[in-house]
C-alpha positions as CSV (number, residue, x, y, z in Angstrom):
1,X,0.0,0.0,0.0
2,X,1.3,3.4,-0.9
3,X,0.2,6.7,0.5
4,X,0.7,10.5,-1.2
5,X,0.1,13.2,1.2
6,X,-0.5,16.4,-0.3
7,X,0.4,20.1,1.8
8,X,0.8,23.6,1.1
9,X,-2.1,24.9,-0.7
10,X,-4.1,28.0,0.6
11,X,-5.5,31.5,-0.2
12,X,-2.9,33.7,-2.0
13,X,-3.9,36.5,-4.0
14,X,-3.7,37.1,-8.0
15,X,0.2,37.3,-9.0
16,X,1.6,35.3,-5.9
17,X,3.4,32.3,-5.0
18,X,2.6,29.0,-3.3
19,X,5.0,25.6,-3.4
20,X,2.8,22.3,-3.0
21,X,4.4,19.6,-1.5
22,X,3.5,15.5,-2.0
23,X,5.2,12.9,-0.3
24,X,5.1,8.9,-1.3
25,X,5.0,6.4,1.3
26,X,5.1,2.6,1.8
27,X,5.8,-0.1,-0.3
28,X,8.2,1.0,-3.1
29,X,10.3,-0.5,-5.1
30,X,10.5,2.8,-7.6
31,X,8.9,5.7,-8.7
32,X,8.5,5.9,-12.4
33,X,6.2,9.5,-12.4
34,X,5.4,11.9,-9.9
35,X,2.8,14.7,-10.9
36,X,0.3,17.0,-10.7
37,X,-3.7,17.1,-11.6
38,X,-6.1,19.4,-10.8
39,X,-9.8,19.8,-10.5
40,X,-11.4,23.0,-11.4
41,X,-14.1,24.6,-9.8
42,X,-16.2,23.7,-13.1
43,X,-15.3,20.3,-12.5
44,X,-12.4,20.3,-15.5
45,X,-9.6,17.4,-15.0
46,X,-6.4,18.7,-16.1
47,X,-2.6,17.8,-16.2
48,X,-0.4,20.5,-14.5
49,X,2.5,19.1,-14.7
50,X,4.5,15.4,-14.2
51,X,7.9,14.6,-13.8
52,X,9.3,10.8,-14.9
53,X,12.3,9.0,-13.7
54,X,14.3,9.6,-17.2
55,X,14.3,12.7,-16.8
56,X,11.1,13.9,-18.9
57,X,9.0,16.4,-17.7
58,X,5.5,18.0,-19.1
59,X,3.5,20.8,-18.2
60,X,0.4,21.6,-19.1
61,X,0.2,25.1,-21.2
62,X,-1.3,26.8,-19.5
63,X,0.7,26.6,-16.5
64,X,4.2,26.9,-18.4
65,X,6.4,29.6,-17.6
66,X,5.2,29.8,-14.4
67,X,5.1,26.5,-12.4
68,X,7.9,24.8,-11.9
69,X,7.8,20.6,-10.8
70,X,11.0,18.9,-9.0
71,X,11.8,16.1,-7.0
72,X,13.7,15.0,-4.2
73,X,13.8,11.4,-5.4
74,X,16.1,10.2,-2.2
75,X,13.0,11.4,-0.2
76,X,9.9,10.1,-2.8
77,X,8.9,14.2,-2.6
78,X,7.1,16.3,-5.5
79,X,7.3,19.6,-5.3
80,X,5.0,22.2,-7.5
81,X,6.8,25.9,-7.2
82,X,3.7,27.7,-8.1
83,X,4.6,31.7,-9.8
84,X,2.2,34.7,-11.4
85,X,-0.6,32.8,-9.7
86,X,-4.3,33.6,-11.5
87,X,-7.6,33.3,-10.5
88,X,-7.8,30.3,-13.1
89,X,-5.4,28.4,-10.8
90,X,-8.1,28.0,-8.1
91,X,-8.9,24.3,-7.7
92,X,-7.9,21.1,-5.6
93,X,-4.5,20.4,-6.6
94,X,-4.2,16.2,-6.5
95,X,-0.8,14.6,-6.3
96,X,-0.3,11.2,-8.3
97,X,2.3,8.9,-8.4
98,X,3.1,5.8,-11.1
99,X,5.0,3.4,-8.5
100,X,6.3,0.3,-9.1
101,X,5.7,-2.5,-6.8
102,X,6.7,-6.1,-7.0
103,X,7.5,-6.1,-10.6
104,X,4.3,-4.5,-11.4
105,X,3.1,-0.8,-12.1
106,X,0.3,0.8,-10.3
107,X,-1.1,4.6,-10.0
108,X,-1.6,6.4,-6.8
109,X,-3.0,9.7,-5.9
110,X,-3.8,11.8,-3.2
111,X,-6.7,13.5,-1.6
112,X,-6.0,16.4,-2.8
113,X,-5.6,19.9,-1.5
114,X,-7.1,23.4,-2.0
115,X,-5.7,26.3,-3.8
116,X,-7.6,29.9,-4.2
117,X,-6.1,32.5,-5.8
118,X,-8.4,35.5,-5.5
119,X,-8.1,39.1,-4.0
């Protein structure tokens, strides 16, 4: 069983910054991708941005330029440096996580956690 646990979303106003955190836990045997969904307030699914373990990142267009994703691999930690925040930012932020366990592939995510970006 693997866990993500998602922190550092909040209020920040239009043109700030927030850094959300996700940390893996429990049985791993490696981490192939560590990303970043999020659902709108409209109820839109979308891919912020994922990372993979050779070295290939994406980001979704709207969010390039100003979010930056990095790991700390030795510590199974996403990070998602959040810049030039907009009001179109607001929504739960959900941490997810391709993990291999056991010879086999399986996807994880979190619970997700709020971010509002309004004056």
């Amino acid at each position: 069983q693997v866990q993500l646990v998602e922190s550092g979303g909040g209020l920040v106003q239009p043109g700030g910054s927030l850094t959300l955190s996700c940390v893996a836990s429990g049985f791993i045997d490696a981490i192939n991708v560590m990303g970043w969904f999020r659902r709108t307030p409209g109820n839109q699914r979308e891919l912020v941005a994922d990372s993979a373990s050779d070295g290939k990142i994406n980001y979704s267009d709207s969010v390039k330029g100003r979010f930056t994703i990095s790991e700390d691999r030795a510590q199974n930690t996403v990070y998602l440096h959040m810049n030039s925040l907009k009001p179109e930012d607001t929504a739960v932020y959900y941490c997810y996580s391709n993990i291999r366990q056991r010879g086999r592939n399986y996807n994880y995510w979190g619970r997700g956690t709020q971010v509002t970006v309004s004056s």
